[in-house]
Structures are given as structure tokens and as C-alpha cells.
C-alpha positions in Angstrom: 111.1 87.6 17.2 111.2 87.1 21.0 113.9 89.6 21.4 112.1 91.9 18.8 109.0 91.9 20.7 111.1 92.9 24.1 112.9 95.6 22.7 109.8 97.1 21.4 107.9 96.6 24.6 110.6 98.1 26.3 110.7 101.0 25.8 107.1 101.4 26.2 107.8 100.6 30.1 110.4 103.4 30.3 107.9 105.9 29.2 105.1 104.6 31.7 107.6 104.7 34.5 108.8 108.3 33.0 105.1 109.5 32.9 104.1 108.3 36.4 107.3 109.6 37.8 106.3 112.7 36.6 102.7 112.2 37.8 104.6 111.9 41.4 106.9 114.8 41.0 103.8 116.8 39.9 101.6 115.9 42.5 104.6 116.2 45.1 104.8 120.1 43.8 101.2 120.6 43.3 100.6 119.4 46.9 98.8 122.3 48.8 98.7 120.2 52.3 102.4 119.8 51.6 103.3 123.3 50.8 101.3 124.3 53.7 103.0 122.1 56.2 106.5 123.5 54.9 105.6 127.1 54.9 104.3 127.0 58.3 107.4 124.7 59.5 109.2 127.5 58.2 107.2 130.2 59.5 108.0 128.8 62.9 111.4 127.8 62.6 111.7 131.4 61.6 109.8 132.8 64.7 111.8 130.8 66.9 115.4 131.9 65.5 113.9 135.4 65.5 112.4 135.3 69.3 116.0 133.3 70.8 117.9 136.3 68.8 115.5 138.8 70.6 115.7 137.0 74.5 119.4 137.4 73.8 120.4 140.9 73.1 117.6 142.3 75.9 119.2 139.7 77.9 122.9 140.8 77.1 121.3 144.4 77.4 120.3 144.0 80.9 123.5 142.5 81.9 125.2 145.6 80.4 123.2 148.3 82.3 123.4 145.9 85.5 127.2 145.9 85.3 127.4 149.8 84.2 125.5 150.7 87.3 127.6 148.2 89.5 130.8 149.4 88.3 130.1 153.2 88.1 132.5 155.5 90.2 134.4 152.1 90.2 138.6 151.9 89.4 139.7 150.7 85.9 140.6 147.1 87.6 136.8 146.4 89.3 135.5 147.5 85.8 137.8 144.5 84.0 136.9 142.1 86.4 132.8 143.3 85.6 133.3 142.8 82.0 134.9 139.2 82.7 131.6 138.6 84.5 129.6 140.4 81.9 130.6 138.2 79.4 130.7 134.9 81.1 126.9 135.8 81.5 126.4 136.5 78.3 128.1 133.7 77.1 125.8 131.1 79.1 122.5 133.2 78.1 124.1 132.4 74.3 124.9 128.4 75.2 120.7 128.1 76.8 119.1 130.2 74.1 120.7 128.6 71.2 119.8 125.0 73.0 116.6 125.5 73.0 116.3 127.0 69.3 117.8 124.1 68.4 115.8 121.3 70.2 112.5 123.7 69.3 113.6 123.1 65.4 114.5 119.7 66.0 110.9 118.7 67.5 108.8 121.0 64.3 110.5 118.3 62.0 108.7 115.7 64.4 112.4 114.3 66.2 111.8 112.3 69.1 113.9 114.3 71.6 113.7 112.0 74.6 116.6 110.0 73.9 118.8 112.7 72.6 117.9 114.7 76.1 118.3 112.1 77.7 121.8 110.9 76.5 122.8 114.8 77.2 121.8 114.3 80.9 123.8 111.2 81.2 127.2 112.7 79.7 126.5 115.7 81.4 126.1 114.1 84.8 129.5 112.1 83.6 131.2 115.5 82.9 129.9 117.0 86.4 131.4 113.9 88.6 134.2 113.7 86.6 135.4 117.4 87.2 134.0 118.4 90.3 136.8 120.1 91.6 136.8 122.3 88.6 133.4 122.9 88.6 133.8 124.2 91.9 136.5 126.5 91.1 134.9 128.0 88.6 131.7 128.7 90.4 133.7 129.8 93.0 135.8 132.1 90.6 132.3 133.6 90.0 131.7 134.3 93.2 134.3 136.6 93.8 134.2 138.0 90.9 130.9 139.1 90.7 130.6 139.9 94.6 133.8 141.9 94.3 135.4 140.2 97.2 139.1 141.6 96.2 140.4 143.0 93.3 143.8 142.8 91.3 146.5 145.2 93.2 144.4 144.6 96.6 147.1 142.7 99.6 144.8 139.6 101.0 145.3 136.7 102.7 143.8 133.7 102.4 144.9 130.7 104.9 148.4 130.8 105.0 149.3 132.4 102.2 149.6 137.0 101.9 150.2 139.0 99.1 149.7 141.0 96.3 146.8 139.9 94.3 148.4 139.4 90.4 145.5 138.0 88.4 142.3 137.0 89.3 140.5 134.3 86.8 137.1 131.9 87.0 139.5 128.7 88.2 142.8 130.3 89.8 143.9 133.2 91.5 147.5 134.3 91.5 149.1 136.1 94.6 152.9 137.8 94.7 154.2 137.4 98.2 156.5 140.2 99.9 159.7 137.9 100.1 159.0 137.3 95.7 157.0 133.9 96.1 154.5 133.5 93.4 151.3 131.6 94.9 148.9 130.0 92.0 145.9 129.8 94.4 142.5 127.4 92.7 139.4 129.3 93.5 137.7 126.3 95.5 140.1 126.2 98.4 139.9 129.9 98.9 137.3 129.7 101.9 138.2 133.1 104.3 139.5 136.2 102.7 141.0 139.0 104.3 141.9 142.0 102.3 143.7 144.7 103.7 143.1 147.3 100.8 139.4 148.2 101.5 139.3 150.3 104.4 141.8 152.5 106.1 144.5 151.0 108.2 145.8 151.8 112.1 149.4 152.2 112.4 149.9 151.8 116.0 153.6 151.9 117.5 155.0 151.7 121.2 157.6 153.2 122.5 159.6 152.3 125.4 161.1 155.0 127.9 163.2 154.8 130.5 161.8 154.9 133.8 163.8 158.0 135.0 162.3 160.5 132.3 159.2 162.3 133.3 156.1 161.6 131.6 154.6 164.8 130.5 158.2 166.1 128.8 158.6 162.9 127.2 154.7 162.8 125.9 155.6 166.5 125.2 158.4 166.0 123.1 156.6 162.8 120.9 153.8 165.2 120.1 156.4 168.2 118.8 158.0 165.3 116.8 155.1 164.0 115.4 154.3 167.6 113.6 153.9 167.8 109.8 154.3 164.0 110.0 151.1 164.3 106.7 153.6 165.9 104.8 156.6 164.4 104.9 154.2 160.7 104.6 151.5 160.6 102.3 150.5 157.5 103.7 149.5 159.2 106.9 146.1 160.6 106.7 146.1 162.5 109.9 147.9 164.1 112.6 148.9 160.8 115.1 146.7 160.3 118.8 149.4 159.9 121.6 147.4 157.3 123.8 149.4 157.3 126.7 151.0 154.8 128.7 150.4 151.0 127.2 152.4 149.2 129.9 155.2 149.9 132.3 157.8 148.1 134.0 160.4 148.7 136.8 162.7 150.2 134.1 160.8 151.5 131.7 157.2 152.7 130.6 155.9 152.3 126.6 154.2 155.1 125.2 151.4 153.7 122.6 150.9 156.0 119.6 148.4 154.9 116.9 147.6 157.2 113.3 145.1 156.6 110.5 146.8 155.6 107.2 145.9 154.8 104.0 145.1 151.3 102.8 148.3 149.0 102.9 150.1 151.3 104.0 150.2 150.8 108.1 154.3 149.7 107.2 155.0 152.7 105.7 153.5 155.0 108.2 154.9 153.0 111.6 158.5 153.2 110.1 158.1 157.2 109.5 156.7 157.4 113.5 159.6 155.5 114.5 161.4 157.7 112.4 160.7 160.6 114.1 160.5 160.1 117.1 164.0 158.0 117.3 165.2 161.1 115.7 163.6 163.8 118.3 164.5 161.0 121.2 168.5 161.8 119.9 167.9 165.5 119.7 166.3 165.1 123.1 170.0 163.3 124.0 172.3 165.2 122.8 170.6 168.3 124.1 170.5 166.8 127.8 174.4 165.3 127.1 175.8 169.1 126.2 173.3 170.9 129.2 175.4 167.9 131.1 178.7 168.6 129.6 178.2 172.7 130.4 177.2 172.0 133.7 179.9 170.2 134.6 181.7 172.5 132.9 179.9 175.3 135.0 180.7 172.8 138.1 184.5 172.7 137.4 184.8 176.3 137.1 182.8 177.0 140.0 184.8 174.6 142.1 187.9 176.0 140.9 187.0 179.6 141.7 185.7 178.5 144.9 189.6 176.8 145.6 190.8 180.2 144.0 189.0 182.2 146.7 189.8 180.3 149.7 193.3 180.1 148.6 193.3 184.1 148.6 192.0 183.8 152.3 194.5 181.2 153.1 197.4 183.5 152.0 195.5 186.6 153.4 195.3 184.8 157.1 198.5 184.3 157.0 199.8 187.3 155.8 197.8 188.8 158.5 199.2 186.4 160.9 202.5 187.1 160.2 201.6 190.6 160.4 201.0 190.5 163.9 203.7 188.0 164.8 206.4 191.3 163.9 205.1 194.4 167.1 205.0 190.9 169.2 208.8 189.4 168.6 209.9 193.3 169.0 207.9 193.5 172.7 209.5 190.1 173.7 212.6 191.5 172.2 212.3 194.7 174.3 211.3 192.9 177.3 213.9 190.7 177.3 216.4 193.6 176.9 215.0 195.1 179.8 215.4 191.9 181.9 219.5 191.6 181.2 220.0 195.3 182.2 218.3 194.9 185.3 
């Protein structure tokens, strides 16, 4: 009877707890401070995603025009290095905006943010003293990047290292030496730069001469040499300045000559000066060796001659002499005839 009365009550239960769940559930959707509260969470969740989506692209926007006036009239290298900076930029403008959003949504459904901003700030600060040195490279990286210190192609030197810059990224820069070394240089120790690609280089060469050759033929014939020296270098922008004497010595005096050349290319354009004038300075020599050779030649010939001619006298005295030696033995002769008769 027990167990009748408990299987009939029973059920009776279910359907009170079914009917005032329902009374929640309709009460829960039927609740207008509710619905408010959610349609204005989502109103503003929906402002803020709208309003971090509209801070970035006129951010990224004004980064773009800021770049494309920075790198107009620029070469195709400057403009890669711009768009690496361009989008690092963009990138971190990305990382803060969407932070924000999310700590914004985060505090409309009523989060207590201190604790998770402040367990950021203490990994964070872990992060930074943990990898200083790479921190500083890559600010650094930035740096030159964005200031446009050197570019890829451009020869630099940086302490003790020179060479051709390969690749230029935010933590390493990569340099190809002269001799073939490969230098892998991090951003942070690069401290003094100097880049011998930017402006126009001075090719300056001296020349020594011998102290018997007079000044003005010799600063004469480095000037006639020098001639046309633009065309046969491109490197050489313009015609070379003979400055004069640079030094002199018992033996010798050095001739300084200096020329405008292109970027990098003060090498190129010393070797062609030497070029020529090593090649008018043998010209020069052989010239003076043959006007030596035909002079002595000239000499020989003229001494000759001159033996020539006073041998012809020679013979012509004596022919004269014994000329006159002949009427004289014929008088004695005569007068010695006379003599024996008498």
C-alpha cells in the first residue's frame, strides 16, 4: 500500500518540478531586464570590434601613405626594406588593437581584469630580462631600417668588419667581405656605420718622378694622358684635377692627382689613372730612349765625318808637303852639282 501510495505521489512531484522548471525557463526568456542587459552587452561588444577594426585600417592607411612618400623616387631595394618596416608596424598596431578589444569584452561580461593584467606584466617583464639581447637587436634592426642607415648592395663598415651588405633583417645583418668571408653581424653590436655607397667617392693617386724630369713637361704629359679618361671608365665622373706636387725628396717628387668617381668605385677609377699614366710614362720612355738612340746615332756619324774630314786634310798636307819637298831636292841636287865642278 506503502509502495502504492509512493508510486502515485511520484509522479505528481515530476510534474511540479516539470511545471516550475518551466515557470524558470519562462521567466528566464520573458525577462525584459535580462534581454536588455544582453542586447546592450552585445551592442557594445559589437561597437568595440567595429571601432578596433576601424583604428586599424586608418592606422595601417597612414603607415602606407607615410612609407609611399618616404620611399618615392626611392630604388627597388629601399622600397623592400620600407615594406619590412611597413608591416612590422602594422603588425604591432594589430597585436595593441586586438588587446584591447579583447580586455574591453572581457570587462562588459564583468571579469576582474587586475589579476589577468597583472600576471601579463609579470611574464612579460620575465620575457624582457630573459632576452634582452634580442630585444635589443630587434629594436635596433628597426632603427636602421626605418632610418635608412644602409641598404642591401651598399659596401659599409662597421668596427672591424667591410663588405658588401647581403641581407638586412630586424635581429642580424649579413655582410660579404672582398676576400669571400661571409660576416652574420646581430643588430645590437652594430654601434658606428660607415657606408661608402651614399655619396660620391675621391679617387686620389700619387705619382712619383724622378728628380731629373722637369715639372711642367711631366705635369704636361699626365694631363694629355688623363684625356677621355670618362669614356674609357664609367666610374669616373669627371675629367681628373692634377694638384701638383704632394711631396718631394732628393730623388724624386710625387705628383698628387685626385678625380670624382661614382659610389664604390674609387678602386676602379685609381687603377684606370695608374693605368694611364704608367702607359703615357712608357710612351714618354721609349720616345726619349729612340730621340737618345738617334742622337747618338747623329753623334757617331758626325764624329765619323768629322775623322773623315780631317783625315782628307791629313793626306792633303802631306801631299802638299811632299809637293814641295820635289823643286827643293832638285835645287840641292843642282847645287851640289855645281859645287863638284867647281
Amino acid at each position: 500500500m506503502n509502495g502504492w501510495i509512493l508510486e502515485v505521489t511520484s509522479p505528481g512531484q515530476a510534474v511540479k518540478e516539470a511545471v516550475r522548471f518551466k515557470d524558470k525557463v519562462w521567466d528566464w526568456v520573458t525577462n525584459a531586464d535580462m534581454w536588455a542587459t544582453v542586447l546592450f552587452a552585445g551592442i557594445r561588444i559589437l561597437l568595440i570590434f567595429i571601432l578596433t577594426r576601424v583604428i586599424i585600417k586608418v592606422v595601417s592607411g597612414v603607415i602606407d601613405r607615410s612609407l609611399e612618400r618616404e620611399t618615392r623616387g626611392r630604388v627597388l631595394a629601399n622600397n623592400r626594406r620600407f615594406s619590412t618596416v611597413g608591416g612590422l608596424m602594422k603588425n604591432v598596431v594589430v597585436f595593441i588593437c586586438n588587446f584591447v578589444m579583447i580586455m574591453m569584452i572581457l570587462s562588459v561580461f564583468q571579469f576582474d581584469l587586475k589579476p589577468l593584467l597583472a600576471g601579463a606584466g609579470v611574464v612579460g617583464l620575465a620575457i624582457g630580462f630573459g632576452a634582452q639581447s634580442l630585444v635589443k637587436d630587434v629594436i635596433t634592426g628597426f632603427f636602421i631600417i626605418f632610418e635608412d642607415q644602409f641598404a642591401v648592395g651598399d659596401v659599409i663598415q662597421t668596427g672591424t668588419y667591410k663588405g658588401t651588405v647581403e641581407m638586412i633583417g630586424l635581429r642580424t645583418t649579413r655582410l660579404l667581405s672582398s676576400t669571400g668571408e661571409v660576416h652574420i653581424i646581430p643588430n645590437g653590436t652594430i654601434v658606428n656605420v660607415t657606408n661608402y655607397s651614399l655619396a660620391n667617392a675621391l679617387a686620389v693617386v700619387d705619382v712619383p718622378v724622378k728628380i731629373e724630369r722637369g715639372l711642367e713637361a711631366t705635369l704636361a704629359l699626365i694631363g694629355e694622358a688623363l684625356k677621355g679618361i670618362e669614356e674609357r671608365n664609367p666610374s669616373v665622373i669627371a675629367y681628373p684635377n692634377v694638384l701638383g706636387i704632394q711631396s718631394m725628396s732628393t730623388s724624386e717628387y710625387v705628383i698628387r692627382v685626385a678625380a670624382n668617381c661614382l659610389p664604390n668605385a674609387r678602386d676602379s677609377a685609381e687603377r684606370q689613372i695608374q693605368k694611364d699614366i704608367k702607359q703615357a710614362l712608357e710612351q714618354q720612355s721609349s720616345l726619349e730612349a729612340a730621340e737618345a738612340e738617334q742622337e747618338a746615332r747623329e753623334q757617331a756619324e758626325r764624329e765619323a765625318r768629322a775623322a773623315y774630314e780631317e783625315e782628307c786634310l791629313e793626306s792633303a798636307r802631306r801631299a802638299r808637303e811632299g809637293e814641295g819637298a820635289g823643286p827643293r831636292r832638285q835645287v840641292a841636287a843642282a847645287q851640289e852639282g855645281e859645287e863638284g865642278e867647281e
